[in-house]
C-alpha positions as CSV (number, residue, x, y, z in Angstrom):
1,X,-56.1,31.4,-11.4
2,X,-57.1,35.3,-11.7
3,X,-60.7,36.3,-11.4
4,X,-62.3,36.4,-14.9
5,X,-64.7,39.1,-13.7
6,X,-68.0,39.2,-13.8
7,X,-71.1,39.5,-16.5
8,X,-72.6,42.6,-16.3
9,X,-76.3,41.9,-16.3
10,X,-77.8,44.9,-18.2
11,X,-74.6,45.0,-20.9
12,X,-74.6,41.2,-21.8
13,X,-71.1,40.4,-23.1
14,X,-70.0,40.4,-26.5
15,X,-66.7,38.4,-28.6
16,X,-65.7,39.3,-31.7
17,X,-63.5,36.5,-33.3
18,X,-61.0,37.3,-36.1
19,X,-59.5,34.2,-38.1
20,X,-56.3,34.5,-39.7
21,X,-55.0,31.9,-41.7
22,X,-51.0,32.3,-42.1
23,X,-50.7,28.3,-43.3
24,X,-52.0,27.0,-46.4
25,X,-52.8,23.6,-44.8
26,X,-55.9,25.6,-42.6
27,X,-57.5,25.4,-46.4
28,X,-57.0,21.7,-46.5
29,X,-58.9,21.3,-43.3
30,X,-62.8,20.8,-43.2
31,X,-62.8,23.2,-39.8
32,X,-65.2,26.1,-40.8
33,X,-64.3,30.0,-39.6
34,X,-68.0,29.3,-38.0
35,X,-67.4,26.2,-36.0
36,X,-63.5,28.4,-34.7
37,X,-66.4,31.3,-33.6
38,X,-68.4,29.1,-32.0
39,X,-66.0,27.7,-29.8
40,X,-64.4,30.7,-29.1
41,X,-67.2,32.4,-28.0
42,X,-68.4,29.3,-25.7
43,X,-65.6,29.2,-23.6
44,X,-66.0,33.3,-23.2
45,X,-69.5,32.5,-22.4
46,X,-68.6,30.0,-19.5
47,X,-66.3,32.9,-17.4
48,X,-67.5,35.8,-19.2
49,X,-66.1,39.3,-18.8
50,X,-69.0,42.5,-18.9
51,X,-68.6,44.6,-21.8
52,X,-67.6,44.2,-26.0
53,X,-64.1,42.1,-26.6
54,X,-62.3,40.7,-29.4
55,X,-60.1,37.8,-29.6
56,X,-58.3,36.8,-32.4
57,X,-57.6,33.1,-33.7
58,X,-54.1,32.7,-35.5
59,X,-54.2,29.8,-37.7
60,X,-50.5,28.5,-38.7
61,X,-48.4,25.7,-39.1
62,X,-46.0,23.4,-37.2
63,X,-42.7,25.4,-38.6
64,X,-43.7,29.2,-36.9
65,X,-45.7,27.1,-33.7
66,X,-42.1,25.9,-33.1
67,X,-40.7,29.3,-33.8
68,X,-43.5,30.3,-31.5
69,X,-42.6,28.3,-28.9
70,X,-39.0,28.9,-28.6
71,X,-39.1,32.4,-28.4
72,X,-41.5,32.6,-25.7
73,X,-41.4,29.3,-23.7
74,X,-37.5,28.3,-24.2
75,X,-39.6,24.9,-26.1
76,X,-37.4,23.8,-29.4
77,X,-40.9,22.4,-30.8
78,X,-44.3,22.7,-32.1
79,X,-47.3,22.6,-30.0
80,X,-51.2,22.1,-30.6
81,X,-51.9,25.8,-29.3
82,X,-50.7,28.6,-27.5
83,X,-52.3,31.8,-26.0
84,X,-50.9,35.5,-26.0
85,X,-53.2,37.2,-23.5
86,X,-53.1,41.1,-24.7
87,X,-52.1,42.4,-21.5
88,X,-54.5,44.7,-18.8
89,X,-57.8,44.7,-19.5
90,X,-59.6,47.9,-19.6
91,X,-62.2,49.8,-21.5
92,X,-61.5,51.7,-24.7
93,X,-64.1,53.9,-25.6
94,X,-66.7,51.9,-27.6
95,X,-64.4,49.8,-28.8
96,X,-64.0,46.3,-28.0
97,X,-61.2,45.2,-25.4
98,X,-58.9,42.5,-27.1
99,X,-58.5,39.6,-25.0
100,X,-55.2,38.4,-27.2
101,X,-54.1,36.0,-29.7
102,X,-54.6,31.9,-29.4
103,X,-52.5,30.3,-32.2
104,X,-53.3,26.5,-33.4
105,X,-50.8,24.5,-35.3
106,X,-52.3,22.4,-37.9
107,X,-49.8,19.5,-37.9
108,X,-49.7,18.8,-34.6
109,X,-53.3,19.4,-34.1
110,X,-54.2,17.0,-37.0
111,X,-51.3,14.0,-35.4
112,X,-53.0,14.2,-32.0
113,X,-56.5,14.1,-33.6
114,X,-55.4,10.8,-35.5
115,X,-53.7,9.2,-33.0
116,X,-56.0,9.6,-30.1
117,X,-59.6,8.8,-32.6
118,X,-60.8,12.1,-32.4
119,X,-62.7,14.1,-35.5
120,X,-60.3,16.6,-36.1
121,X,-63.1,19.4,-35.9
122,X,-63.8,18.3,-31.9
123,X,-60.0,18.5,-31.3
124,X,-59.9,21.7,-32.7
125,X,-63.0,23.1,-30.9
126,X,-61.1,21.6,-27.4
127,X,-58.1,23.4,-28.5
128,X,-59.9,26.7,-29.0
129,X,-61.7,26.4,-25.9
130,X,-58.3,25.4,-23.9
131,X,-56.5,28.8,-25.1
132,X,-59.9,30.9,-24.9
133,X,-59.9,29.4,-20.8
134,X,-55.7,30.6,-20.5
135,X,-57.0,34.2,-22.2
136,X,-59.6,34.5,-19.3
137,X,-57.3,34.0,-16.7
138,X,-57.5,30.1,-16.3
139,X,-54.3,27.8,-15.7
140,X,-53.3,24.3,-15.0
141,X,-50.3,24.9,-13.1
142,X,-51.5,23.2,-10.1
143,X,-53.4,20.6,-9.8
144,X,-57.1,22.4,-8.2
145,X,-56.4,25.2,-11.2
146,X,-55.8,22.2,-13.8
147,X,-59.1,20.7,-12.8
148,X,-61.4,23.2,-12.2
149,X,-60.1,24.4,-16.0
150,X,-60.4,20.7,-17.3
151,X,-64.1,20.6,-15.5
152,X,-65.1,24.3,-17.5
153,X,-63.7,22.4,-20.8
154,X,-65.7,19.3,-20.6
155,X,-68.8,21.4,-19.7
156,X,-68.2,23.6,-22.5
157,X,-67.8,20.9,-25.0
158,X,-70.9,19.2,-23.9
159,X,-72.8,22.1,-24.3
160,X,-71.5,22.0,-28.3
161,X,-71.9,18.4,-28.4
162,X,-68.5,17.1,-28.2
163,X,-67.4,14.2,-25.7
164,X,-65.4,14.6,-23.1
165,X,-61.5,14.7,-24.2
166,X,-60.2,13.5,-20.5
167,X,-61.7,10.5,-20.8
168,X,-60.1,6.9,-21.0
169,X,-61.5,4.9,-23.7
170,X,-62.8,1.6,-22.0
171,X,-60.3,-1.1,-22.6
172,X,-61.6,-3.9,-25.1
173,X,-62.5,-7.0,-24.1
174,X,-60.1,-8.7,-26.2
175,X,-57.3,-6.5,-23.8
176,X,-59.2,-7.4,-20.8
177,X,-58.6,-11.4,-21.5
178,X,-55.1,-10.7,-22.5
179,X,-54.1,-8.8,-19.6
């Protein structure tokens, strides 16, 4: 996992977040550009870099997260997000540093909400969160790097208000007897 740097204390940091919508299904979905912000700018809080930054959120569908995918994992499918870090960071005059692109894709994002009995809006926050982490340097290549990132998630969703995603749901009594 690389460093995400430290906060400066007299220069507090600072996220822009840009929201682009490229699917019209986004419009369909009761997630609000403010609740996208919030997250963003959450995770950047947790490992926050000193100085201005932008990030931007891509909004799209499964068709161009499978597109996506291919070209730049060698994956023939969609996936719930992806992050394009925008390379070095480094100062720009007063203008803020772009961090790089997350992109979410709606279909898939909306299947695993469903099927795992998650509002869709706390899936969607996680997934936010989960690319802001990979933009900041985080991974979850090995296991120490997967945890320490899945530990920074589940703190950062607390602090929003949303339950931990890693947890098993407690098996039912009715299973319990069964099994």
């Amino acid at each position: 996992m690389a460093d995400p740097g430290p906060s400066s204390p007299g220069h507090p940091p600072e996220l822009g977040v840009e929201i682009v919508r490229r699917a019209e299904i986004w419009e369909r979905l009761a997630v609000s550009d403010a609740a996208l912000a919030r997250a963003a700018r959450a995770a950047f809080l947790a490992a926050p870099r000193a100085g201005a930054f932008e990030v931007t959120l891509v909004l799209t569908d499964d068709a161009e997260m499978r597109a996506l995918n291919r070209a730049w994992r060698g994956k023939d499918a969609a996936t719930n997000v992806l992050s394009f870090p925008a390379g070095a960071v480094g100062g720009r005059g007063d203008e803020p540093c772009p961090l790089g692109d997350v992109v979410l894709a709606a279909q898939t994002v909306q299947r695993e909400a469903e099927a795992q009995g998650l509002s869709l809006a706390d899936h969607i926050s996680h997934l936010v969160i989960h690319g802001m982490l990979h933009l900041l340097g985080f991974d979850h290549e090995a296991e120490a790097n997967a945890e320490r990132m899945e530990a920074l998630e589940t703190k950062v969703l607390a602090g929003l208000g949303i339950a931990d995603p890693y947890v098993e749901p407690a098996a039912s009594c009715a299973a319990e007897v069964s099994s």
